[in-house]
C-alpha positions, 0 to 999 in steps of 0.5 A, a space after each residue: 422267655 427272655 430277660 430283655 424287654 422286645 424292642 417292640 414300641 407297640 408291645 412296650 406301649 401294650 405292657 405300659 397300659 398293662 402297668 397303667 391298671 395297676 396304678 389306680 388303688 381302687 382297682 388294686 383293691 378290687 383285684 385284691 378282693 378278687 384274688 381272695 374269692 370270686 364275687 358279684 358287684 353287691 359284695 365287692 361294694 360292700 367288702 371296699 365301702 363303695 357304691 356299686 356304680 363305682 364297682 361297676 366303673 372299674 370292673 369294666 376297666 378290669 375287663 377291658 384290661 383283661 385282668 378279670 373275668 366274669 361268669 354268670 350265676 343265675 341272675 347275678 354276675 361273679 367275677 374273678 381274676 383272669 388268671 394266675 398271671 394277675 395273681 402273680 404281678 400282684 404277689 410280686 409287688 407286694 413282695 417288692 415293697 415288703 423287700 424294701 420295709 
């Protein structure tokens, strides 16, 4: 892999939406809480304090962003992070920030 970014606008439009995921605290927390366990919608509501409309909203964004997956158990849905590449952008901001304290 290379230490430059590609100059290519449309990879670079792509990791700005990637970014852009990250820039919301709800779905921080959400990735957070995902990254400690895989749960359903109720548990997620509960662990954040939020209703599970709003839960809902930002896993479909999650989804979407390609940054959780789902699985069905029985009748309830469990999510989880996508992969160790989340798990990964997560730990290195927080390092980041906990660099410059």
């Amino acid at each position: 892999m290379s230490n430059c970014l590609p100059q290519n606008d449309e990879l670079l439009y792509d990791l700005a939406d990637l970014f852009r995921m990250f820039a919301d605290s709800t779905r921080v927390r959400v990735l957070n809480e995902l990254r400690q366990r895989e749960v359903g919608v109720t548990g997620l509501a509960n662990a954040l304090g939020m209703t599970a409309s709003a839960i809902s909203h930002q896993l479909r964004i999650l989804k979407d962003g390609r940054l959780i997956q789902s699985r069905r158990n029985g009748k309830e849905i469990l999510y989880s992070l996508a992969d160790d590449h989340v798990r990964t952008i997560l730990d290195m901001g927080l390092e980041h920030i906990e660099e410059s304290r």
